[in-house]
Each structure stands twice: as structure tokens, then as C-alpha cells.
N, C-alpha and C positions, 0 to 999 in steps of 0.2 A: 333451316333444315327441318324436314320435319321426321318428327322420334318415334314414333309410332312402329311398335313392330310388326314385321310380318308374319315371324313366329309368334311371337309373345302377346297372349290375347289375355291378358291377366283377370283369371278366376273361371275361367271355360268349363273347368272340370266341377264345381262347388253344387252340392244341394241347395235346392231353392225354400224346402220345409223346415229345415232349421235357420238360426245365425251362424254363421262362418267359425266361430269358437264360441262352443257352449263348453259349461262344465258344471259340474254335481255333486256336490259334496266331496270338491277334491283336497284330498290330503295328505298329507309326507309326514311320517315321521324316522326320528333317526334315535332309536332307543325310545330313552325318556323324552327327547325333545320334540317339539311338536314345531316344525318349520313350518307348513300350510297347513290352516284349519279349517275344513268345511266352507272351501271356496267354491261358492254361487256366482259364475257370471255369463254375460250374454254378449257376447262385441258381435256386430257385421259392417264390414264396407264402411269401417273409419279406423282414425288415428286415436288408438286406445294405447296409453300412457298408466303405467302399471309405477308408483312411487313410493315410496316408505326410505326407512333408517335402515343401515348396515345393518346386515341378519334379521330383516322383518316378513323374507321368505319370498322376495320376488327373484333373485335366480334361478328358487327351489322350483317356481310355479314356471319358470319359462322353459327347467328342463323338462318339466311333465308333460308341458304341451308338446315339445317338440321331440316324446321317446326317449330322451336321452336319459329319464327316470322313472321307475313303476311308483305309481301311487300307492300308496300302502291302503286307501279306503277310496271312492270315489269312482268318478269318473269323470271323461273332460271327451269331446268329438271335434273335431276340423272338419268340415266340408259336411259332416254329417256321420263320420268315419271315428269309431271309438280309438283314442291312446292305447286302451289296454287290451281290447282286441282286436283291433288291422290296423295296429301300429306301421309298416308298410305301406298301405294307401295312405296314411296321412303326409308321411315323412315324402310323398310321392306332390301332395298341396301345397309344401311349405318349403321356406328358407329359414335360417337361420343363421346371425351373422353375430358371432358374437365379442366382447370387448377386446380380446386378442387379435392380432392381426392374421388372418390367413390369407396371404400371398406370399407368393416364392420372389424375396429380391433380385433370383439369377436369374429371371426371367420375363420375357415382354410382357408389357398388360395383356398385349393380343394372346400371347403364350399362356399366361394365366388364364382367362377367360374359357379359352377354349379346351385348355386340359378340363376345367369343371362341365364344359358342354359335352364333352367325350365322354365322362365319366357318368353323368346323367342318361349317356345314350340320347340325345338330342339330336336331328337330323341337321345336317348343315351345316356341320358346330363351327365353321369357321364364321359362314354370314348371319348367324344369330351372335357370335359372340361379337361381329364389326357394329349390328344393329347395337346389342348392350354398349358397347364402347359409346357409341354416339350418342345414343339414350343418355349418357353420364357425363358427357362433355369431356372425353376420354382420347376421341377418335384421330386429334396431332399428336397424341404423344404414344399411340398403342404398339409402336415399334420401338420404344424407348425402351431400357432397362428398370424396372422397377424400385429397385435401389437408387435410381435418381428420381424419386416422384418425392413430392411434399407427403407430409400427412392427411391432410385430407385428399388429396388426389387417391393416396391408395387405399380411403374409408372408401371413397368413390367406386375403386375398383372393386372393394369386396362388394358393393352392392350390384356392379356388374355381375359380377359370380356368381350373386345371390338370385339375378333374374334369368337365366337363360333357362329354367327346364319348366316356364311358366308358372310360375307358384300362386297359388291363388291368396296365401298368409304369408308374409314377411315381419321376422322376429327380431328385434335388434335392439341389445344389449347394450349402453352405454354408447348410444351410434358416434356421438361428438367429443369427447371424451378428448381431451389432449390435443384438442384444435383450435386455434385463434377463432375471433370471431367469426375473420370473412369463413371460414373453410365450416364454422356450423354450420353459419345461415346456409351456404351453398348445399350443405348434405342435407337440409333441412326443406330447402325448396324442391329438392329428386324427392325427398318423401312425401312429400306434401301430391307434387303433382303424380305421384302412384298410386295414391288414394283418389286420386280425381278419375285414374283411369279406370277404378274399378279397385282394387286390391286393401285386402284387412292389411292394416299393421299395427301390430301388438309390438311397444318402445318401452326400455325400463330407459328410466336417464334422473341425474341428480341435479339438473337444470332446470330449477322451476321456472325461469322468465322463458323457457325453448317449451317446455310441457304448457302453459297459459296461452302462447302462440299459435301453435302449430295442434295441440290433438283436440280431438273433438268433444274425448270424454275420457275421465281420467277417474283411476281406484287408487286410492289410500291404505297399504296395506302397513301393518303393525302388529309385532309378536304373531304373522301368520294367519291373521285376520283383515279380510277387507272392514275396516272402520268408514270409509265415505265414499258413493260412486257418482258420477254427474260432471256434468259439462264447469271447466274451471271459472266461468263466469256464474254458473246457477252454485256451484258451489261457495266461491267467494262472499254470491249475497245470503247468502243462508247458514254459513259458517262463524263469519267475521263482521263486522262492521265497523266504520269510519275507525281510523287509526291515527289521533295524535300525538305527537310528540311535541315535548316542552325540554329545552337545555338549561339547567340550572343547577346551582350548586347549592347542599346543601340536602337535608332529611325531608321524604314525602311529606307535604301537609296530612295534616289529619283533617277528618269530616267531607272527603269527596260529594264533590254535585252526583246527584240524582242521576240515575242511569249513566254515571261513567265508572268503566272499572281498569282498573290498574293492571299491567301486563308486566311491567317490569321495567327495570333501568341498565342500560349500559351506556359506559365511557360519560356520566353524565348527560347521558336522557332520558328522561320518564317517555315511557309510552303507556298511554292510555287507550281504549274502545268506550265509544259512543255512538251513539243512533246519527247524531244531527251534527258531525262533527263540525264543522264550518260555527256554530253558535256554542259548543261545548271547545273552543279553544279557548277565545277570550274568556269564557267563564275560569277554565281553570285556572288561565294567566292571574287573573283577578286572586284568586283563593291561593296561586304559589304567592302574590302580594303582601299580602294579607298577612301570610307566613312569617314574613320577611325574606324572601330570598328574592334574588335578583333575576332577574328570568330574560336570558341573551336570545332567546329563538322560540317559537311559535310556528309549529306545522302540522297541515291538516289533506291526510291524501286514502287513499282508498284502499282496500285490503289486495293483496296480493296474495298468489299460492304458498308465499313462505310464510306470510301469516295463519293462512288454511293449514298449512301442514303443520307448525308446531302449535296450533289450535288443538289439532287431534291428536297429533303425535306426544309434540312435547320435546325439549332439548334433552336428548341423552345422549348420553355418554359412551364411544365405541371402544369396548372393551378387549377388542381383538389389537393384538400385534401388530404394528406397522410392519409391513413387508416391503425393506427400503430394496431390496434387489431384485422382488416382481417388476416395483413401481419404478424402477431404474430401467427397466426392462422393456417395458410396454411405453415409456418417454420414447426411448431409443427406437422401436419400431414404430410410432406416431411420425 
């Protein structure tokens, strides 16, 4: 079938003079605390992946873009259209889906979709919302009752929801969140081929192996600072390099080879970084020898974004309260 709307001409309305989301010295604060600090950036027409730790200010920054918060300094534009002043026309560009579910269990997906097509004021809101259904692989079960979908059938649907009033940005919060594998990849492939169509999507997620995958170009945000922005492969080589690991028991040797530095051990593994990793394994096997220690494993593989991220970040500690009846909450509507 082909998906292609006849409504839905995604980003029709966007200035051509700007990028799709700029911003300017945008910033939040809440008292003393400074959530966003003097965020500089530039996304157009990709898969921009916004990452960092608990409280390092990327939900603060996705309400900014999307009016749902006044910047305390700054500025940020959609389409060309300022947040802080024609908030309106912007919120008129974009979607926003966020980690909560919003759809009505008592009601069909057809029934969902099209209450948000109404509500937009959309013309035809029944055959643009049958178009989004099909668009989402939706369209056998859009008479079904909602409370009988899977969890990602109904991440599905809020991306229906999220497309009928042509948005030329799409924001999504934690898109996969609580879904098996098959149910990301599939939410991961409608995003993918939305960007193919044309459309910005600006993604926070704590998935580094789905952010590596799928976005084009990814910011590392911390304490409300972008710390690193660039494509997850030019960041990887410019960040990290060669990463091995050696399983052994017993105390680091002393006197490391030359251009290997130690990262750290768990469960009984040193991880070391190395330029040449493939000729810096056997050496260090040699020198945990040496040591005396008995050395069961020997591995030599390539950095990954969870290496990049607590490269820059760093393991901390989440200081906030588990919320066992949110996260009880948000399972149950997954």
C-alpha cells in the first residue's frame, strides 16, 4: 500500500532561511537552579537525539521548544517562528508526543485519531486520520477498542495523533520506553522513514544502541550544557577509542603500556582505551602476566555511545526519589 498522504505534505509550511529549530542563548532557570544553560543549536530535516543523565535539562529544553515553558533568557524559533513571541504559529509546526500515554482506552484508534483531527480543525478529519492509521500500520485494527492494543501498537497511535495537522517538527519524549524489542524497532522504522519524508524530529531517549542507529546527529547534554554535538559515529572517533577489556583476578598491575589508560573495573574486568587496540591487548595480557595474575579473557571491540557518554558525562548518581506508583503507572499504560 502506498502511505503517502494526501493531507499530510510534511513541513509545507517551514521557512527556507533558517534551520527548522534554531536557538540562542536558551535558558531556564528555576530560582537558583539553572536547568538550560545558554543552549546554542541548529537541527534541520534529521534525526536530532538530545541525551544526557536524569536532570541534565533535556525535558526542560523539549518544553521550551514546544511553549509548554517561557525561557527565562534566550531564544529558540520553529519554522522561523520565535517560542517567545508567536508561540502560536509554532505550536501550529509541531507535534509533540510525550512519555505519557495520550490516548483514550474507551475508545477506537479511528476514534482517537480523529477526535485530535477535529480538534486541530483539519479538514476531512475522518480520511486523514484513516490515511495516519495506515501510515502506522494501524489500519486492521482502527475499529478495535484501544484498551485492547499492545504497547507499542498504542506508542503507534500516538504518532498517528501526532501527524494529522501536518507538522513540519515532531518531538518525542522517551518514544520506546517500555516496549520490547520488536515494538522499538517498529516505532523506530515510522520515525526513521518521517525523516525520509521530509520532517525534523527532535527524540530525547536513554537508548544509546536506538540513538547510534537511527539519529543523524546527536547533543550530549549535562548540568544544562550541551558538552558534545556530531553524528554518533564522528563522535565515537573523536571521543573514545579502542576499548579493551581483560577478565582477571586480582590488583591492576602497575607501570601500563604507553598510550593505554585505564577506565575502570567491574564484576572483575579491567577496561582499558587504546589507539591500536588489536596490538595493545596482547601487550597488556603480557604485563597482567607478569603481575602474576591469571588472565581468563582478552577483548578488543570499538567504542560505543555508552562509552561517549560517560566519556563526557561520567557515572552519576540519581539523586531523585524513585516514583514506584508513576513507574507502576506508565508499565500499566505501556
Amino acid at each position: 500500500m502506498d502511505t503517502a498522504f494526501t493531507y499530510l505534505k510534511i513541513g509545507s509550511g517551514r521557512s527556507s532561511s533558517l534551520a527548522t529549530i534554531e536557538t540562542s542563548g536558551l535558558t531556564k532557570r528555576f530560582e537558583s537552579l539553572v536547568a538550560v544553560d545558554h543552549l546554542d543549536l541548529a537541527i534541520d530535516r534529521e534525526i536530532f537525539g538530545l541525551l544526557g543523565p536524569n536532570g541534565s535539562g533535556k525535558t526542560t529544553t523539549v518544553k521550551m521548544l514546544t511553549t509548554l515553558l517561557i525561557p527565562t533568557e534566550g531564544d529558540a524559533t520553529i519554522c522561523g517562528y520565535s517560542v517567545t513571541k508567536d508561540p502560536l504559529a509554532v505550536r501550529e509546526q509541531i507535534s509533540y508526543v510525550p512519555q505519557d500515554m495520550a490516548v483514550d482506552p474507551k475508545l477506537t484508534g479511528r476514534e482517537n485519531v480523529i477526535f485530535f483531527a477535529k480538534v486541530y480543525g483539519v479538514p476531512r478529519p475522518r480520511e486523514v486520520a484513516d490515511e495516519a492509521l495506515a501510515m502506522l500500520d494501524l489500519a486492521p485494527r482502527a475499529d478495535d477498542l484501544v484498551r485492547t492494543y499492545s504497547g507499542g501498537m498504542r506508542r503507534r497511535l500516538e504518532l498517528a495523533q501526532a501527524l494529522v495537522h501536518d507538522p513540519a517538527v515532531l518531538f518525542l519524549d522517551e518514544p520506546t520506553i517500555g516496549l520490547d524489542v520488536a515494538g522499538r524497532r517498529r516505532i523506530w522504522e515510522h520515525i526513521i522513514a518521517l525523516k525520509d519524508r521530509g520532517m525534523t524530529v527532535f527524540v530525547t531517549t536513554h537508548y544509546m544502541d536506538e540513538a547510534d542507529h537511527a539519529c543523524d546527529r546527536i547533543g550530549i547534554i549535562d548540568h544544562g550544557r550541551v558538552v558534545a554535538t556530531d553524528s554518533p559515529a564522528a563522535l565515537k572517533a573523536s571521543v573514545c577509542r579502542d576499548i579493551v577489556s581483560i577478565r582477571a583476578d586480582g590488583p591492576l598491575p602497575g607501570g601500563l603500556p604507553e598510550g593505554v589508560a585505564f577506565l575502570g573495573r567491574t564484576d572483575g574486568e579491567f577496561r582499558f582505551e587504546a589507539d591500536r587496540g588489536d596490538e595493545m591487548g596482547p601487550v597488556l595480557s603480557r604485563a597482567f602476566a607478569r603481575a602474576g595474575l591469571a588472565v581468563r579473557a582478552v577483548s578488543v571491540r570499538q567504542p560505543t555511545l555508552d562509552d561517549v557518554f560517560l566519556a563526557l558525562v561520567g557515572e552519576s548518581d540519581d539523586t531523585e526519589a524513585f516514583d514506584d506508583r508513576r513507574f507502576r503507572r506508565m508499565l500499566r499504560r505501556r
